[in-house]
N, CA, C and O of each residue as an XYZ file, in Angstrom:
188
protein
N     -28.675      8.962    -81.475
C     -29.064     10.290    -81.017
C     -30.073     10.186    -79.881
O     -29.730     10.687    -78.810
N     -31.043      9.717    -79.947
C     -31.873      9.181    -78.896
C     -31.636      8.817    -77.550
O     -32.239      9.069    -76.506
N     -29.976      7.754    -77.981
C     -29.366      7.473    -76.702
C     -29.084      8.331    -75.827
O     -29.255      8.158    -74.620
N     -28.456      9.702    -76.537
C     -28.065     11.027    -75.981
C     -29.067     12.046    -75.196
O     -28.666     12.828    -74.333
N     -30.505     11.925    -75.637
C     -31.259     12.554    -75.015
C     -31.513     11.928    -73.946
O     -31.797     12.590    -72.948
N     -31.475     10.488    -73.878
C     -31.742      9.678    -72.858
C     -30.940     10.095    -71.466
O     -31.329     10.453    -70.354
N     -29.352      9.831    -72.190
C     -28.788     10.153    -71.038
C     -28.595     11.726    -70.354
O     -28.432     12.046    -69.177
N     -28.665     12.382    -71.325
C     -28.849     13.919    -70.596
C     -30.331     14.180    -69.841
O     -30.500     15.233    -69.227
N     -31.542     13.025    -69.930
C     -32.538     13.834    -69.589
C     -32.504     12.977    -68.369
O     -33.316     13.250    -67.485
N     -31.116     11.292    -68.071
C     -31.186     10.556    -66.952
C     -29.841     11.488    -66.005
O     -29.780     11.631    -64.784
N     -29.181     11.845    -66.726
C     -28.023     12.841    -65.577
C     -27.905     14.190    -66.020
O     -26.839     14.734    -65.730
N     -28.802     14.911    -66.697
C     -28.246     16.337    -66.489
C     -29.164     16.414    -65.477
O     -28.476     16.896    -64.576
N     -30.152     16.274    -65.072
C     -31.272     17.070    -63.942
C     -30.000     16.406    -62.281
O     -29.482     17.280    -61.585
N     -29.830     15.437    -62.076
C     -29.021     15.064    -60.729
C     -28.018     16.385    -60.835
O     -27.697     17.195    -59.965
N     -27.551     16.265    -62.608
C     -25.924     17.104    -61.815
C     -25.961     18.679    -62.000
O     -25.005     19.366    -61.640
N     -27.110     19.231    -62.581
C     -28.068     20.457    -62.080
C     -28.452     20.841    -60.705
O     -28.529     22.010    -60.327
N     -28.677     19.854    -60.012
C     -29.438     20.176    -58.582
C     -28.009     19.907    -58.168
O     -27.461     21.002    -58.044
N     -27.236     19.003    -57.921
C     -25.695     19.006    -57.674
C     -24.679     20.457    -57.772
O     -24.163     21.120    -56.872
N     -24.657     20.577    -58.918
C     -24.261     22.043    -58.983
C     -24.628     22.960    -58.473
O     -23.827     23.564    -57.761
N     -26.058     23.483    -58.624
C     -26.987     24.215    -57.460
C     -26.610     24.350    -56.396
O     -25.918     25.349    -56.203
N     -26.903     23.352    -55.127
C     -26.541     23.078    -54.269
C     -24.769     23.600    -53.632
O     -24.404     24.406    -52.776
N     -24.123     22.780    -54.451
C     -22.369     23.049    -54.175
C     -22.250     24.567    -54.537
O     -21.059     24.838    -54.380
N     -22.992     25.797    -54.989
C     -23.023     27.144    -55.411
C     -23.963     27.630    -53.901
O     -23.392     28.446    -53.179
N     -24.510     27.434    -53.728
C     -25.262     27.819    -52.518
C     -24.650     27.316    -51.118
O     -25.121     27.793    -50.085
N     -23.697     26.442    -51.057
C     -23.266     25.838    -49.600
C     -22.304     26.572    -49.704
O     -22.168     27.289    -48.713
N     -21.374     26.749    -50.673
C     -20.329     27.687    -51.252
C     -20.402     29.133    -50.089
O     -19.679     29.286    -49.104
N     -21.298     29.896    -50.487
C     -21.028     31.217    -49.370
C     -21.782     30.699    -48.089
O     -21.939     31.680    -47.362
N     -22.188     29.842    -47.644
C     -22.517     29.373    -46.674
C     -21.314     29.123    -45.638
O     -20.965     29.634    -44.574
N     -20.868     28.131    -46.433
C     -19.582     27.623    -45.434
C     -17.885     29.103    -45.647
O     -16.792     29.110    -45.081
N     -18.272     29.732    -46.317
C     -17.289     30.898    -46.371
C     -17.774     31.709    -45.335
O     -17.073     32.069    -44.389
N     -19.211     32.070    -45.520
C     -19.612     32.466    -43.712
C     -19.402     31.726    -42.467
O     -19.030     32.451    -41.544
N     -19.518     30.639    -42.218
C     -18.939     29.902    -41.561
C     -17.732     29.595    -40.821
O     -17.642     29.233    -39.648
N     -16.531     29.854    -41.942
C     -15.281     29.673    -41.638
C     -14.838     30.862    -41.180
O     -14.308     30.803    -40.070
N     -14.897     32.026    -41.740
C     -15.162     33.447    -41.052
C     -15.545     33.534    -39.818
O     -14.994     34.252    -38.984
N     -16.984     32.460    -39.510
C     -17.223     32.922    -38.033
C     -16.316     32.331    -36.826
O     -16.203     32.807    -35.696
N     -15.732     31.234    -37.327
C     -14.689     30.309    -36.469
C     -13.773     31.258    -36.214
O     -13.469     31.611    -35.074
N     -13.207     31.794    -37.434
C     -11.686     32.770    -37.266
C     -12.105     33.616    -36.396
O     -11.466     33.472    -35.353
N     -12.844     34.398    -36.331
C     -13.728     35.371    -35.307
C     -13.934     35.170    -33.991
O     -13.971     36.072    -33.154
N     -14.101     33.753    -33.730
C     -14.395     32.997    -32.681
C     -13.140     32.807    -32.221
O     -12.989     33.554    -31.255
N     -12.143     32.164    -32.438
C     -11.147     31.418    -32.273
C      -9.863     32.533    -31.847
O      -8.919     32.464    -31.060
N     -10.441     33.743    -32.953
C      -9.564     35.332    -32.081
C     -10.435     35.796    -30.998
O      -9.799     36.611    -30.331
N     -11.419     35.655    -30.616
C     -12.287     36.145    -29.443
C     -11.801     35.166    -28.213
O     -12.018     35.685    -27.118
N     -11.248     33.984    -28.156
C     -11.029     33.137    -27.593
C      -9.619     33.327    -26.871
O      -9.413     33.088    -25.681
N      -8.601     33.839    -27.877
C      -7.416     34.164    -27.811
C      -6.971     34.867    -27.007
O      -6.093     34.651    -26.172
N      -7.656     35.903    -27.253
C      -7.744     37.364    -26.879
C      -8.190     37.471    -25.603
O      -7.871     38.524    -25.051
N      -8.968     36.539    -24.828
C      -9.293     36.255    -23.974
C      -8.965     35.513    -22.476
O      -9.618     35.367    -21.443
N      -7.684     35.146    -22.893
C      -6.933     34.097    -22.159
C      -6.352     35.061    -20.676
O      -5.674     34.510    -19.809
């Protein structure tokens, strides 16, 4: 049992901030890809 706390208290905190992270870049890069499409029809449209 011991072993178990061990290892949740050596990898749950990495794959906490891991998860975190991949939830927050998440609508980041969905804004992102949005702004390309936006871009890429402004570009078009432009020719």
């Amino acid at each position: 049992m011991e072993e178990m706390v061990v290892l949740i208290g050596n990898f749950g905190f990495p794959v906490a901030v891991s998860l975190y992270l991949l939830v927050r870049l998440e609508g980041k890069l969905e804004t992102l890809t949005e702004s390309i499409h936006s871009l890429s029809e402004v570009l078009v449209t432009r020719r």
